[in-house]
N, CA, C and O of each residue as an XYZ file, in Angstrom:
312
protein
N       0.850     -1.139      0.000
C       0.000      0.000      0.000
C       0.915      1.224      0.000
O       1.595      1.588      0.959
N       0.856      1.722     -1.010
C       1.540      3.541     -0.799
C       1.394      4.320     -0.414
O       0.471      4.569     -1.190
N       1.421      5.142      0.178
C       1.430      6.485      0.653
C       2.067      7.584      0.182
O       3.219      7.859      0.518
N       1.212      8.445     -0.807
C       1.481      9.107     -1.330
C       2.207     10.327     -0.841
O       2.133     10.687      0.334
N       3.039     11.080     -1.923
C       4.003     11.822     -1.457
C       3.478     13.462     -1.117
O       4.280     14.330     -0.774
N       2.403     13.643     -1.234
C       1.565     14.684     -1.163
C       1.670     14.493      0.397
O       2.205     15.413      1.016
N       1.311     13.621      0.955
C       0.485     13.172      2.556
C       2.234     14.057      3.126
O       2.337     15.250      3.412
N       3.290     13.102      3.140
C       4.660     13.528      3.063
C       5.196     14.555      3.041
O       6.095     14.876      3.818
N       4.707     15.300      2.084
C       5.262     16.848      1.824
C       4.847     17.317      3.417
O       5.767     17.698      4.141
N       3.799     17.293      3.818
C       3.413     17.905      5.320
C       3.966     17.504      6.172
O       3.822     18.343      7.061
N       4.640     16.598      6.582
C       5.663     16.067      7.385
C       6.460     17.378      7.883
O       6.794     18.267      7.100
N       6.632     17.396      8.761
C       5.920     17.406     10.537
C       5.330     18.613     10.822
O       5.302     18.923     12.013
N       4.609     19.759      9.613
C       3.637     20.857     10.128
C       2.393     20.358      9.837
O       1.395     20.940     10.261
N       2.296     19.196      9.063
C       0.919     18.943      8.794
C       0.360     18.046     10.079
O       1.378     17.535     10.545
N      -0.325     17.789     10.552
C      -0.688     16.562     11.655
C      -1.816     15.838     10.650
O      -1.693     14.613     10.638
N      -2.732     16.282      9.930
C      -3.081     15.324      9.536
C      -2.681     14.503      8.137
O      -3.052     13.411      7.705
N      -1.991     15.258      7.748
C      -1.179     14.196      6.860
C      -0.378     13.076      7.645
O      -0.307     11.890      7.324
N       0.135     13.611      8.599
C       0.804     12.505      9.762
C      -0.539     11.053     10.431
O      -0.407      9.879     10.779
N      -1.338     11.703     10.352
C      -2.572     11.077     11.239
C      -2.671      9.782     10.069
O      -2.258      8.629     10.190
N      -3.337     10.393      8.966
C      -3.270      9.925      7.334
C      -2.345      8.865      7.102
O      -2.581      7.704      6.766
N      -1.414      9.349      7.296
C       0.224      7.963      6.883
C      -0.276      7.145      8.485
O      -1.160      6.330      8.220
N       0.000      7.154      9.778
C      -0.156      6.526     10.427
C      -1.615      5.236      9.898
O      -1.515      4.025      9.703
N      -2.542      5.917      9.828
C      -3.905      5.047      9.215
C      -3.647      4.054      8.670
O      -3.810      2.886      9.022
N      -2.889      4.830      7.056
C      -2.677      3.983      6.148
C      -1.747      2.729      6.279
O      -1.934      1.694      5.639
N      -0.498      2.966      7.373
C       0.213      2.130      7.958
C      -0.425      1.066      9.034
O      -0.134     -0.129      9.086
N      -1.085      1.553      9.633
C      -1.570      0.896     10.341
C      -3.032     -0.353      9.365
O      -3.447     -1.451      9.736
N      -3.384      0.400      8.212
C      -4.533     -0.761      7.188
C      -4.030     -1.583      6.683
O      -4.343     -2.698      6.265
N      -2.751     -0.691      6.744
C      -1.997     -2.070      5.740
C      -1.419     -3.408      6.388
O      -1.451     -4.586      6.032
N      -0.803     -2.648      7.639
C      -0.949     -4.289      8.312
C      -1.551     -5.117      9.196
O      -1.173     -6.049      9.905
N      -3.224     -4.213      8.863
C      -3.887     -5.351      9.482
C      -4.530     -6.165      8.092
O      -5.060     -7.276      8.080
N      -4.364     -5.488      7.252
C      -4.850     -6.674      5.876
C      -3.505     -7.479      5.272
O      -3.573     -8.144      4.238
N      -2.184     -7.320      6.112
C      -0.955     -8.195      5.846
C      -0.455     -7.845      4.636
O      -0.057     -8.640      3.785
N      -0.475     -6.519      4.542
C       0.412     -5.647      3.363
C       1.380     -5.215      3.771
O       1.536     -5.154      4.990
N       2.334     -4.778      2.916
C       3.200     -4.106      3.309
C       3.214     -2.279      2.730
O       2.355     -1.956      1.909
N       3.843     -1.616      3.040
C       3.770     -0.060      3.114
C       5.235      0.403      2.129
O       6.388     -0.027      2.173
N       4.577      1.474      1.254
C       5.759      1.896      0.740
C       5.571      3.581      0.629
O       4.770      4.104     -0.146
N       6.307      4.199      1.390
C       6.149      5.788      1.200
C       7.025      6.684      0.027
O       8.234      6.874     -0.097
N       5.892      7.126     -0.745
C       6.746      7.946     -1.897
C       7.250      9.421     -1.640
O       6.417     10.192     -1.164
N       8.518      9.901     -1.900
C       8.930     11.773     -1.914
C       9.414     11.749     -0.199
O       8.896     12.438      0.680
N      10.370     10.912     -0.045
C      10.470     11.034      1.696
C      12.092     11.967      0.803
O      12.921     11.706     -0.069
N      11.738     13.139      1.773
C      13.639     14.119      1.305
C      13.945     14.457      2.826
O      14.792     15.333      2.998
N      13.406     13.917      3.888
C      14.184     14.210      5.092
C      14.399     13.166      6.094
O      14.105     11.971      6.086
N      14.996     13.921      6.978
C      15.508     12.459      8.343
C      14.248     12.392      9.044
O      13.808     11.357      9.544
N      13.636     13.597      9.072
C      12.929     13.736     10.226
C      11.357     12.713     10.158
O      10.628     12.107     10.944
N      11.471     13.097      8.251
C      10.348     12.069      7.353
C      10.557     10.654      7.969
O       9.781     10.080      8.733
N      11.714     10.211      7.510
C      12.334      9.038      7.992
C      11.965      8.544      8.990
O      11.527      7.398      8.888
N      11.981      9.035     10.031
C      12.664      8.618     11.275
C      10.671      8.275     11.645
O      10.185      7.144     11.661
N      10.106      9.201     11.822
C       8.746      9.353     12.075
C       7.738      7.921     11.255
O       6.832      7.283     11.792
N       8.210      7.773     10.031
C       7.844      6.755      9.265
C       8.368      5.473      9.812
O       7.526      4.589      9.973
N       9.492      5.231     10.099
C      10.199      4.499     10.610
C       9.585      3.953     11.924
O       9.350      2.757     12.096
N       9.346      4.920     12.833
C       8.414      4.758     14.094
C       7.395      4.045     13.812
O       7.105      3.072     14.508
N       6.719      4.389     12.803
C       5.224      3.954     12.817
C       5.355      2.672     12.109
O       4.220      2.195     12.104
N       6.321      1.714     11.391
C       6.516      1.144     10.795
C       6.447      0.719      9.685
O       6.348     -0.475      9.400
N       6.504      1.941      8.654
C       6.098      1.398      6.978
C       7.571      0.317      6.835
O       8.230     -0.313      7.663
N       7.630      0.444      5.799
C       8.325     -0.918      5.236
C       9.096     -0.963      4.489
O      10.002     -1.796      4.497
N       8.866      0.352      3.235
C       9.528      0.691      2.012
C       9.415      2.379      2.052
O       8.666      3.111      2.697
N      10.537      2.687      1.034
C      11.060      3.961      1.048
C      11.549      4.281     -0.302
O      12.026      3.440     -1.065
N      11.366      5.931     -0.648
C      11.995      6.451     -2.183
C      11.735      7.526     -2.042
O      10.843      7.930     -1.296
N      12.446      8.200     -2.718
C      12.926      9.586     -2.521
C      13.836     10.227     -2.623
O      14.825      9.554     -2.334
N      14.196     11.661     -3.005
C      15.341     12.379     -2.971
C      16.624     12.021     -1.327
O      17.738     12.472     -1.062
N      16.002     11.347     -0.831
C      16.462     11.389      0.868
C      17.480      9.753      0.386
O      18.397      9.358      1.105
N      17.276      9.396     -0.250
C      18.243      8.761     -0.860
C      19.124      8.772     -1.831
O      20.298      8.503     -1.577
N      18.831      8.994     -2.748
C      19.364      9.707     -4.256
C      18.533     10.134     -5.257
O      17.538      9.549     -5.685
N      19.262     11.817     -5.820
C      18.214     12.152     -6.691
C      18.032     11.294     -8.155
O      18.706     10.317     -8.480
N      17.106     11.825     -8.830
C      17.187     11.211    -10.151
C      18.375     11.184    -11.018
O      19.017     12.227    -11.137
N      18.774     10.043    -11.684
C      19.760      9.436    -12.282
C      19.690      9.109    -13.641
O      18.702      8.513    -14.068
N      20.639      9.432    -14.391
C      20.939      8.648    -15.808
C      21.000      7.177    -15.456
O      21.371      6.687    -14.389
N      20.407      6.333    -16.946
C      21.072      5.108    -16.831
C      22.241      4.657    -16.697
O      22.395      3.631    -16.034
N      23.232      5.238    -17.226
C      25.041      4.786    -17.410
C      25.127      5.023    -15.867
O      25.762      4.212    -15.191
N      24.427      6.258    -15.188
C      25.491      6.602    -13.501
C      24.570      5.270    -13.041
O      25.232      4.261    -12.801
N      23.485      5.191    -12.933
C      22.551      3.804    -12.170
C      23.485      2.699    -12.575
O      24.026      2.054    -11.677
N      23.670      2.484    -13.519
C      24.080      1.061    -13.779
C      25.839      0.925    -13.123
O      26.446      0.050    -12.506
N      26.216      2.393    -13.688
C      27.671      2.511    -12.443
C      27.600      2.079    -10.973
O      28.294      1.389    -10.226
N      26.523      2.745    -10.883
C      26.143      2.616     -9.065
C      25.950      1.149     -8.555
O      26.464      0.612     -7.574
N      25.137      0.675     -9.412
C      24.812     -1.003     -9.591
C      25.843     -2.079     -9.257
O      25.630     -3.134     -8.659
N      26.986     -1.633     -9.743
C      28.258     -2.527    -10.163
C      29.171     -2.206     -9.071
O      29.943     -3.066     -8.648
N      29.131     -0.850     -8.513
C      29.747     -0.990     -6.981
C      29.520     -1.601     -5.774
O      30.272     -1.608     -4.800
N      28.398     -2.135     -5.894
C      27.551     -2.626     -4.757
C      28.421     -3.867     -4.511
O      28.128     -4.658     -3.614
């Protein structure tokens, strides 16, 4: 289940976008889904998401958008 990056952007002046992601985290695992939050660009996003337990993560808060040649560079260092 996703959680859109709109809800996110409000992270931490919005409360009910916070209320919102908690919900959605919380539906998803009582129907034994798992959670993936889109547009997370901070720690604080993180950390709060993290608390509540989503599951999956993407976003500038990891790396911005990429060419194929640097991705596939990046790929091969791993």
């Amino acid at each position: 289940m996703k959680i859109d990056k709109s809800f996110v952007d409000g992270f931490p002046d919005d409360k009910n976008d916070m209320q919102i992601s908690k919900a959605i985290i919380s539906m998803a695992k009582t129907l034994g889904l798992k959670t993936l939050t889109e547009g997370l660009q901070t720690n604080e996003q993180l950390e709060f998401l993290q608390n509540e337990g989503c599951d999956f993560y993407q976003g500038y808060y990891f790396i911005k958008p990429i060419v194929k040649d640097e991705f596939l560079r990046i790929l091969k260092d791993i």
